[in-house]
N, C-alpha and C positions, 0 to 999 in steps of 0.2 A: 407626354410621351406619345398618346396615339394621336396628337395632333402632328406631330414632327411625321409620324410615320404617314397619316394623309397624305402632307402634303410629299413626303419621297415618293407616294403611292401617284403620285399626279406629275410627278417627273417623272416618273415612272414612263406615265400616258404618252409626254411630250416627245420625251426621248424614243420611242416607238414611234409614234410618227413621224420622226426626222428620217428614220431607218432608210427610207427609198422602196423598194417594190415587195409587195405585198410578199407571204412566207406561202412559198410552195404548196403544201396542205395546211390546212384551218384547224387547228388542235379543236380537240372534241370540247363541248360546252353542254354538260349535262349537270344537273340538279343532283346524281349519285356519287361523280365524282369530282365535283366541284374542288370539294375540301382537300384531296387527294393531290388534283393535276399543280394549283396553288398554293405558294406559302402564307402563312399570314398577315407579314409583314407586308407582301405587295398588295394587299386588299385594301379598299379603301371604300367606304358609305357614299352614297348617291343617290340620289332620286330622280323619275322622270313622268315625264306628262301623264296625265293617264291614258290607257288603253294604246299607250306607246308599243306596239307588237316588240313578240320575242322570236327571232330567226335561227334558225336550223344551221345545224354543221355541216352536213353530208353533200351529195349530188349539184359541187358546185354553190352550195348556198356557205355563206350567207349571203353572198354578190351577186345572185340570180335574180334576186327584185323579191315582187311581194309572194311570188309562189311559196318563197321559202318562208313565209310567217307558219308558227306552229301550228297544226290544225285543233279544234276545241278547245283554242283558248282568242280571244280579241285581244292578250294581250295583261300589262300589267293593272289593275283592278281602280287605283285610285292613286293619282298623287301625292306626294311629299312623304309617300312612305320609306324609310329605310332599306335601302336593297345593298348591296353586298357585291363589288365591281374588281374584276382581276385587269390585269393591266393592257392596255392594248395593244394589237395586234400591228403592224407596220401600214395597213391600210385604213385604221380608224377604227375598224370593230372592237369592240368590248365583250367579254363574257359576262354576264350578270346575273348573279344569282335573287332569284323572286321566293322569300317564306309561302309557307303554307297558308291559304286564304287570301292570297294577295295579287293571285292573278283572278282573271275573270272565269274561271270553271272551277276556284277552289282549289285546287294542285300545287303544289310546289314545283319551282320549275325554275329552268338555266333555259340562258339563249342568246342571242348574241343582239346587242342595237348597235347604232352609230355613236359612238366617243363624244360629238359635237351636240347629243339631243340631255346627255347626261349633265345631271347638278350636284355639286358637291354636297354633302348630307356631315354636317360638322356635332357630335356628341359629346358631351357633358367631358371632358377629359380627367380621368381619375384612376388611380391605380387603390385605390381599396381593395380589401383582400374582400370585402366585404359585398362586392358586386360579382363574385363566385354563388353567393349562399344564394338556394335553392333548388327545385325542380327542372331539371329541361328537359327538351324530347325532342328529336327530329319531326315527329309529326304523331299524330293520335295512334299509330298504330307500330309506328319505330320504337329506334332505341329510347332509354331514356338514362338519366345520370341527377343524381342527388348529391348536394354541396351541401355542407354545414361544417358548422362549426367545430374543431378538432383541439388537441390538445396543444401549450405555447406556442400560440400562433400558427398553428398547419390547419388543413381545412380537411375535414372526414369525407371519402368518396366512396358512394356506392352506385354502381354503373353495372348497365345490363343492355346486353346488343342480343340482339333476334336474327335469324336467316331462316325461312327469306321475309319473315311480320311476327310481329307479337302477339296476334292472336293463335297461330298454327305453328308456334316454332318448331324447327327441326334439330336446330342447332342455337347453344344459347351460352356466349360470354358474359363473362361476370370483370368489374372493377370493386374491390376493398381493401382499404385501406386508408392511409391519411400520405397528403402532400402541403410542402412550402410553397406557398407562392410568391412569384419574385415578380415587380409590378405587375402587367397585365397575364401574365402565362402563371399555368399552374401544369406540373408537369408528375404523373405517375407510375413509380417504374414497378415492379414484383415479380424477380424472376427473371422471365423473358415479354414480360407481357408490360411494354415501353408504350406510354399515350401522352400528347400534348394537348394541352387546353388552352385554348388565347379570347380574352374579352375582347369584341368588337361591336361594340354598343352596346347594343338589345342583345346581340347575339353571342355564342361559345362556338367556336370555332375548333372542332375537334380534328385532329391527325392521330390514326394509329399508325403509330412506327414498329409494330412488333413484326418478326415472321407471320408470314398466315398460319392461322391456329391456337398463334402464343396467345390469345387472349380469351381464347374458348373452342368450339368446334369449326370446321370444315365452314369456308364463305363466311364467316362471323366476319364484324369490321367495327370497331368503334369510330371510325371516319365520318364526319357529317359537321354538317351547319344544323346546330340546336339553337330552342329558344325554350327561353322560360313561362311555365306555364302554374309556378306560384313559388 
């Protein structure tokens, strides 16, 4: 199944390049709302060289040249790691999202490279309910979300989102409960407080679909690219 969806994720690519002239403004390509702007379906695993820079959305970039590489970062950390690519842009840019530790200053980070420097990154394809179970967390100081095992086949979720860190929260949603999962997506509803979960490798790809609020206070968001961290 997420192999089928790769490869639409790479016709995806092709069909955007066919397009003809580039799209008037550059849709933003940020590491916050990565998971938000894209759906899951169109993402698709990649890998690229190392210290492959990551370019800016704003003031004319990413087509301005190297000015527009990020500044304190040289870039992605080490090749052949798993990075996380939305579909391209009618001039060949790519969004790609970089985990936590994986660029060269440690950060987690979105940015845009060229379509033609990317390599497709093909994972174990499996719909186990069983590659839900676990810890994950945006990053050491984000949200995090707990998977186990629930009762006839539903998997027990406990999920807690921070605004604006989890050290000083101000504002703090909660996920409890249990959901089914149906191959790779697991989805939980309560109320008004609507979240989608989809396995993309290593990764959980989260969407909150609720109103703002429904899921806890003011700015809260269960939104993000988690990984597991046992």
């Amino acid at each position: 199944m997420r192999l089928k969806q790769s490869l639409a994720a790479v016709a995806l690519w092709a069909g955007a390049l066919s397009g003809g002239a580039a799209t008037a403004a550059t849709p933003m390509c940020r590491n916050g709302n990565f998971a938000k702007v894209y759906e899951p379906a169109s993402m698709v695993l990649v890998t690229v060289d190392t210290n492959t820079p990551l370019s800016r959305d704003f003031n004319g970039c990413p087509d301005a040249g190297p000015g527009c590489h990020q500044s304190g970062s040289s870039g992605v950390a080490a090749a052949n790691t798993p990075l996380i690519a939305a579909p391209a842009l009618a001039d060949g840019w790519v969004c790609v999202y970089v985990p936590p530790g994986k660029t060269n200053d440690w950060n987690s980070g979105a940015g845009y490279v060229r379509q033609d420097v990317l390599r497709p990154y093909t994972p174990s394809a499996s719909s186990d309910p069983t590659n839900f179970l676990g810890r994950w967390e945006t990053d050491p100081e984000g949200n995090q979300i707990r998977i186990a095992s629930g009762e006839s086949g539903a998997l027990a979720i406990i999920g807690d989102a921070y605004w604006p860190g989890r050290n000083e929260p101000e504002h703090i949603g909660t996920l409890r409960g249990q959901a089914m999962p149906v191959n790779s997506t697991l989805r939980f509803a309560d109320d008004d407080c609507n979240v989608r979960m989809d396995i993309l490798g290593t990764f959980l790809v989260v969407a909150d679909l609720s109103e703002p609020g429904a899921c806890g206070g003011a700015n809260v968001t269960f939104t993000g690219i988690y990984q597991r961290v046992r």
